[in-house]
C-alpha positions in Angstrom: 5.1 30.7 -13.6 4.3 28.6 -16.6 0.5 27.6 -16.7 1.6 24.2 -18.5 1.0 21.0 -16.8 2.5 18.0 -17.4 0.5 14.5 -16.6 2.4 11.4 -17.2 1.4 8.7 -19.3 3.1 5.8 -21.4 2.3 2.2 -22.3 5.4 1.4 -20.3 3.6 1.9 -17.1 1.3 -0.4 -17.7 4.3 -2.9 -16.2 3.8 -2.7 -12.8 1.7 -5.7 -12.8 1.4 -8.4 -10.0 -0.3 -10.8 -12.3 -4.1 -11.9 -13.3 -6.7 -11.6 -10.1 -4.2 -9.2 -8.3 -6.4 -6.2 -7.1 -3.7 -3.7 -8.5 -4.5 -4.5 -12.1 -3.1 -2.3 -14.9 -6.1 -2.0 -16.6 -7.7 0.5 -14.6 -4.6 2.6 -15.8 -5.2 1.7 -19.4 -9.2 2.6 -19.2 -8.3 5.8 -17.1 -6.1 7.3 -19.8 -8.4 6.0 -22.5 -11.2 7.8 -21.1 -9.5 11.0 -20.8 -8.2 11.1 -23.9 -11.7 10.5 -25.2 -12.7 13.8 -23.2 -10.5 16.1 -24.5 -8.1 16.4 -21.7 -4.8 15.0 -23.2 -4.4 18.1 -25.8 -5.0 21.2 -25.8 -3.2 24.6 -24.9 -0.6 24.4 -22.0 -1.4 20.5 -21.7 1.6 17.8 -22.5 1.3 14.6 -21.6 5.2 13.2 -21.0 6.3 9.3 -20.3 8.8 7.9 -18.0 11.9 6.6 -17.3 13.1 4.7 -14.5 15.1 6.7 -11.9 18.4 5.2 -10.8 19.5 3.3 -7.3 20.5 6.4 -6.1 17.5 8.1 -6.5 15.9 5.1 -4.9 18.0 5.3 -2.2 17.4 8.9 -0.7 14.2 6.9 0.4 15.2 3.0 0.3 17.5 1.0 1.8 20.3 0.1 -0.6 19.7 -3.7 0.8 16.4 -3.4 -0.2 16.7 -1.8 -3.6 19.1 -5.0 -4.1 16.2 -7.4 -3.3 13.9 -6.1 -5.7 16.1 -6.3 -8.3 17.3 -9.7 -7.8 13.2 -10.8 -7.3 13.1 -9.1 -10.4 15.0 -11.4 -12.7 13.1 -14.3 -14.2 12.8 -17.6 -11.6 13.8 -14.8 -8.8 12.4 -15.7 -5.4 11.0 -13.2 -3.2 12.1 -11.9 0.8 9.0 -12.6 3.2 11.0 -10.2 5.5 11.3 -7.6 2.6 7.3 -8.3 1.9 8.5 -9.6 -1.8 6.7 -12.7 -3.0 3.4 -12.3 -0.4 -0.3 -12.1 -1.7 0.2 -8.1 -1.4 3.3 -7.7 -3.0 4.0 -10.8 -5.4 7.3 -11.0 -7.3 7.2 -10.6 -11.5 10.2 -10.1 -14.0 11.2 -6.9 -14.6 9.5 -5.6 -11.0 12.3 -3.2 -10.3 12.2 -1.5 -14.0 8.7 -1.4 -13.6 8.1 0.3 -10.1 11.1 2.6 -10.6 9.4 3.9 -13.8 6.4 4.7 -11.7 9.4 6.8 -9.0 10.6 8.3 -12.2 7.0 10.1 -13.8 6.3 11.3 -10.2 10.2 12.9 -9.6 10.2 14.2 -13.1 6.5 15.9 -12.1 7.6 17.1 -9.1 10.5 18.8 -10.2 8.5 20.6 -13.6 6.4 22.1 -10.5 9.7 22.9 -8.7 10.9 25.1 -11.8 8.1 26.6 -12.9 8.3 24.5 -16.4 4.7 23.1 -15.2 2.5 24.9 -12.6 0.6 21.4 -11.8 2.0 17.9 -12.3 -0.3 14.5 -12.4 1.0 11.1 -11.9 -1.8 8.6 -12.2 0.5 5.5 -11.7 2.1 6.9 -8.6 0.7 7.3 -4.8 2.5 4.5 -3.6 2.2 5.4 -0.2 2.2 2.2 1.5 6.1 1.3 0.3 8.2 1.2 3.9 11.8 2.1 3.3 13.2 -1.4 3.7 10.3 -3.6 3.2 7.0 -4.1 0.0 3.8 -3.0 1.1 0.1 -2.8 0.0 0.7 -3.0 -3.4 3.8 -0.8 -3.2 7.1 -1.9 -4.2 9.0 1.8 -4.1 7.8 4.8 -2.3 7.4 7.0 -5.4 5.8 9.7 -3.5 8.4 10.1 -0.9 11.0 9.7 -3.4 9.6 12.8 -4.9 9.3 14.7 -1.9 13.0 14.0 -0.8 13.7 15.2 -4.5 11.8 18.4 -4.1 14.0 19.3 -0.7 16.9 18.3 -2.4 16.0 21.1 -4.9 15.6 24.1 -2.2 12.2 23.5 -1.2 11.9 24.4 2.5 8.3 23.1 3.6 6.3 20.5 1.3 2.6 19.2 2.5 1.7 15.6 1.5 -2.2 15.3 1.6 -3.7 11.8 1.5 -7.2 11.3 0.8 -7.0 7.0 -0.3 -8.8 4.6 2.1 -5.9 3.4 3.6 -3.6 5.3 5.9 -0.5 7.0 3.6 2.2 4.8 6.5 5.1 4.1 4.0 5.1 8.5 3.7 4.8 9.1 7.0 7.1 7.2 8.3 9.5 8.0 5.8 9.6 11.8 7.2 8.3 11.1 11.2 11.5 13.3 12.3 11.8 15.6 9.5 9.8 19.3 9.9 10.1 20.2 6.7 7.1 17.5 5.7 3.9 18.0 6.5 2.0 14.6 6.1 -1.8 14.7 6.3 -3.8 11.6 5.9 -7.8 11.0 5.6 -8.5 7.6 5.8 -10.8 4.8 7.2 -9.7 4.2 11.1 -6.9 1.4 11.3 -9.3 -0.5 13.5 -11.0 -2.0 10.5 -8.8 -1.5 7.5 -5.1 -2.5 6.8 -2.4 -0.7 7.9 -3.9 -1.3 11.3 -2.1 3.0 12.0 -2.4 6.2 10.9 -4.4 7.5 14.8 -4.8 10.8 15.8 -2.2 10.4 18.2 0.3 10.0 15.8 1.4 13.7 15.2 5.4 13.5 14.6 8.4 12.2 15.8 10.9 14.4 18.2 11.9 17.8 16.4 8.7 17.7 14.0 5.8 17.2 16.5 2.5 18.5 14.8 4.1 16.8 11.3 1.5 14.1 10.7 -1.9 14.8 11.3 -4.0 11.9 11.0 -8.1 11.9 10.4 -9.3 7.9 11.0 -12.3 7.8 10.2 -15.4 5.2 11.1 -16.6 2.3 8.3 -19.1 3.4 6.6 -18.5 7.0 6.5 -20.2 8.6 3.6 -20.2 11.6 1.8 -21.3 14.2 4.1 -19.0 12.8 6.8 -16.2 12.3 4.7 -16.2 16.2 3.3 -16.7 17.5 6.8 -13.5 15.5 7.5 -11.2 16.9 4.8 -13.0 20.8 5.7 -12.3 20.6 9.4 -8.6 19.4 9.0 -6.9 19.7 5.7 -7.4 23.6 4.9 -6.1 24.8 8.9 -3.4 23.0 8.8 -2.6 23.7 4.8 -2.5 27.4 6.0 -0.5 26.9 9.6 2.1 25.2 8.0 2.6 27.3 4.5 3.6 24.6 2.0 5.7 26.0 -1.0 4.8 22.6 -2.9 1.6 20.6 -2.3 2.1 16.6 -3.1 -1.5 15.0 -3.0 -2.4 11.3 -3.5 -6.3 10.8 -5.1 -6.5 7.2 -3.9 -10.4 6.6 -4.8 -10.8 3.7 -3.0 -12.9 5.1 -0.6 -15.6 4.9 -3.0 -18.4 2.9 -1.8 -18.2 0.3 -4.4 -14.7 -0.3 -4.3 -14.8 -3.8 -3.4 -11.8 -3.9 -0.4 -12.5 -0.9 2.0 -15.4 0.5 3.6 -16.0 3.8 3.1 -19.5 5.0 1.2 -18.1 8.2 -0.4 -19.4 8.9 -4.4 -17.4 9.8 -7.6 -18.9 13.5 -6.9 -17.5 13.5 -3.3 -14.1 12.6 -4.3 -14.1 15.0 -7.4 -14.9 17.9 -4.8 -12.0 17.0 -2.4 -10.1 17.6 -5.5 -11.0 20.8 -6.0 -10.4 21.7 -2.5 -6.4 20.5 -2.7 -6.3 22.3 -5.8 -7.9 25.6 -4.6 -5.7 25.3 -1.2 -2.8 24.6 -3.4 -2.9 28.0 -5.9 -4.0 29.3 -1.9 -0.8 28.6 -0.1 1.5 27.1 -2.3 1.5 29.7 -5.8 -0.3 26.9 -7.1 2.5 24.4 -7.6 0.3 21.1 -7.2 1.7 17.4 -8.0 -1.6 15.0 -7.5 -1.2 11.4 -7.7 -3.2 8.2 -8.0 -2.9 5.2 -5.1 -5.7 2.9 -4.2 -9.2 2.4 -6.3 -10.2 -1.3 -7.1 -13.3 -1.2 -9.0 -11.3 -1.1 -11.9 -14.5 -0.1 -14.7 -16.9 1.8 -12.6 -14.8 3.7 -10.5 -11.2 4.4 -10.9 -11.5 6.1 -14.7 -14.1 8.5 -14.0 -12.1 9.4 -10.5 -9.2 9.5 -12.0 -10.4 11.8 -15.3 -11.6 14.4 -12.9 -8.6 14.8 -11.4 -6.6 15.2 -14.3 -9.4 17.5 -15.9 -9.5 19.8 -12.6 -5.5 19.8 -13.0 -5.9 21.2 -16.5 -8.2 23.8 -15.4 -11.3 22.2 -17.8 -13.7 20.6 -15.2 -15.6 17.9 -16.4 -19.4 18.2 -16.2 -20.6 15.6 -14.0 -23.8 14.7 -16.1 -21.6 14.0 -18.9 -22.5 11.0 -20.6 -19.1 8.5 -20.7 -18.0 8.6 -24.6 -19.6 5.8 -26.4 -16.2 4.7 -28.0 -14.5 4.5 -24.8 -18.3 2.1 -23.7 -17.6 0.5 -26.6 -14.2 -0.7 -25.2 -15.7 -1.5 -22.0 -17.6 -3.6 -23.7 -15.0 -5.5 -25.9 -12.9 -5.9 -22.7 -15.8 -6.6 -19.7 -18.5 -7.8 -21.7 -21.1 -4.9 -20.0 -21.1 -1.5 -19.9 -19.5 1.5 -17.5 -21.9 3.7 -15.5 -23.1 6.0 -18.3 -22.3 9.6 -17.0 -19.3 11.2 -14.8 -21.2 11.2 -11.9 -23.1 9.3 -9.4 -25.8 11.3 -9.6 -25.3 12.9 -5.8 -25.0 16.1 -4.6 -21.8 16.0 -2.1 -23.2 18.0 0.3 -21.6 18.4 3.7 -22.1 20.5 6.8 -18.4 22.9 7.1 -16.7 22.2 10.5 -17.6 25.9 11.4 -21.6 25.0 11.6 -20.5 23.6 14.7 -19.4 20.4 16.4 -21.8 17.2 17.2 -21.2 15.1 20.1 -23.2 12.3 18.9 -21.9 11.7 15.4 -19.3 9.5 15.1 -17.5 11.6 12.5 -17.6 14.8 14.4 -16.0 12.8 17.5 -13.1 11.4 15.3 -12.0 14.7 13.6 -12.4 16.5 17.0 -10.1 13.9 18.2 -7.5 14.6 15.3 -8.0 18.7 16.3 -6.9 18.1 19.8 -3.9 16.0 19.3 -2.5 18.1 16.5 -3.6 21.9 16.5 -2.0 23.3 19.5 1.3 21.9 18.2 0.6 23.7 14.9 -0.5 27.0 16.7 -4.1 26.3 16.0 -7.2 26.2 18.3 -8.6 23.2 18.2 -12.2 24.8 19.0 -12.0 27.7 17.0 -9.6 27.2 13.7 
């Protein structure tokens, strides 16, 4: 297998744009890719970074509704109006010309990743701009116009593969994927997430484990506000790597939503830039585990557009590329200086948030009175036995 990998990146992207004071703002795209080029990680041996195109309506439509796909496009054309029912033209998913282009560009860098992996033309694939996870197949949501994630999935089975793993670390539970493959045992979808009792979609419970044919499919870890670090990495250890190795992914599809971060001004989670870099490493390890390495991470959520999203998002494109960043790097002062120019202050000044993303494994035992350790056991017993796991032991 090739050890290339391909991260998409292009200008173009910076399209998908709902408009001044929208959370989703393109910037935090711009500053990402800005910051790792100023690292180093956009060159080098084995490394290409390659734009995107927007895939056609029938790419679209091995995941949307045809109906749908229509709406978007006619929202897209200047003075279009938007479909409540569709969730086009609400405060989440406002209409802007040229929407459809836009958000099937973002489908297009993660299919084109995807299938690089597939081939063996790139061993890992990044697509910053995707994770759209909240996209439903007839209907906007959470930012999400198309479900580029699913999209690449479907695209992936449609090439041979027989058993793909989608692992969701955002704040927000990864519905729009889920749903998308509820009856279908051939997807794996794991999602970490704050509990829908406090934070929007409202799902994403341990009881929610597959639909008929594909029960133990979805495996769901909601997790309590205000879950920090420690918590957080117990979460991902006591779930993600038993169920990575029951269900033997040939492909694993990861979204690196970081707005679980505790600064990230619309969830509540408490979890660092160092916590998050370390869940990265432990998809990417599982995936070169129990997939021969073939890795396709994506972006999603993460609002605190300066402090938070371009370092997050650097060290997951510089663990893709095998050239970790050191987290007591200081930020180049070019890429401050454009803070600067842009925000009028300056980013934090190192890659880190100066923690040590520490966590207690699942196998030091279990805790009755933490709050966590009731939550993931919770996730364990609905979902386990149906994967062939112990709930107690694995």
């Amino acid at each position: 297998m090739s050890a290339d990998v391909q991260v998409v990146w292009s200008p173009a992207l910076l399209g998908y744009d709902f408009g001044d004071g929208h959370p989703m703002a393109p910037l935090r795209l711009d500053l990402t890719m800005r910051l790792a080029d100023a690292l180093g990680l956009l060159d080098g041996p084995g490394m290409r970074v390659v734009g995107a195109e927007p895939v056609t309506d029938a790419v679209l439509e091995t995941v949307h509704e045809a109906a749908y796909v229509a709406a978007v496009r006619a929202a897209s054309e200047p003075g279009g109006a938007g479909d409540a029912l569709r969730g086009l033209g609400t405060a989440d998913d406002p209409v802007f010309p040229g929407m459809h282009e836009a958000a099937a560009r973002v489908v297009g860098g993660s299919v084109d990743v995807a299938m690089a992996v597939w081939s063996g033309e790139a061993e890992h694939g990044v697509n910053l701009t995707g994770g759209m996870h909240h996209a439903m197949p007839g209907a906007a949501s959470g930012f999400c116009v198309y479900n580029d994630a699913a999209v690449a999935i479907r695209a992936l089975l449609a090439a041979g593969a027989e058993r793909v793993a989608y692992v969701d670390v955002d704040a927000h539970h990864g519905d729009g994927v889920q749903a998308v493959f509820w009856d279908d045992p051939r997807v794996l979808t794991v999602s970490v997430h704050e509990s829908g009792h406090t934070l929007f979609p409202g799902t994403g419970h341990p009881r929610e484990t597959g639909g008929p044919g594909a029960e133990g499919s979805a495996v769901n870890v909601a997790l309590p506000a205000r879950t920090s670090d420690a918590g957080w990495l117990r979460a991902i250890d006591a779930v993600v790597p038993p169920v990575l190795r029951a269900f033997r992914p040939q492909v694993v599809v990861s979204q690196h939503g970081c707005d679980a971060h505790v600064e990230d001004p619309i969830t509540n989670l408490d979890v660092s830039i160092d916590a998050g870099r370390r869940a990265v490493e432990m998809v990417h390890a599982l995936a070169h585990e129990v997939a021969d390495g073939r890795w396709v991470a994506l972006g999603g959520g993460g609002y605190a557009v300066v402090d938070v999203v371009p370092r997050a998002w650097a060290h997951v494109i510089a663990e893709a590329v095998h050239r970790p960043v050191d987290p007591g790097l200081r930020l180049p002062e070019a890429w401050q200086a454009e803070v600067v120019a842009r925000y009028g202050r300056r980013a934090p000044a190192r890659m880190t948030d100066g923690v040590d993303a520490e966590f207690r494994p699942w196998s030091a035992g279990y805790d009755p009175a933490d709050d966590v350790d009731r939550a993931v056991r919770a996730t364990r017993a609905a979902v386990f036995p149906l994967l062939g796991l112990d709930p107690e032991l694995d």
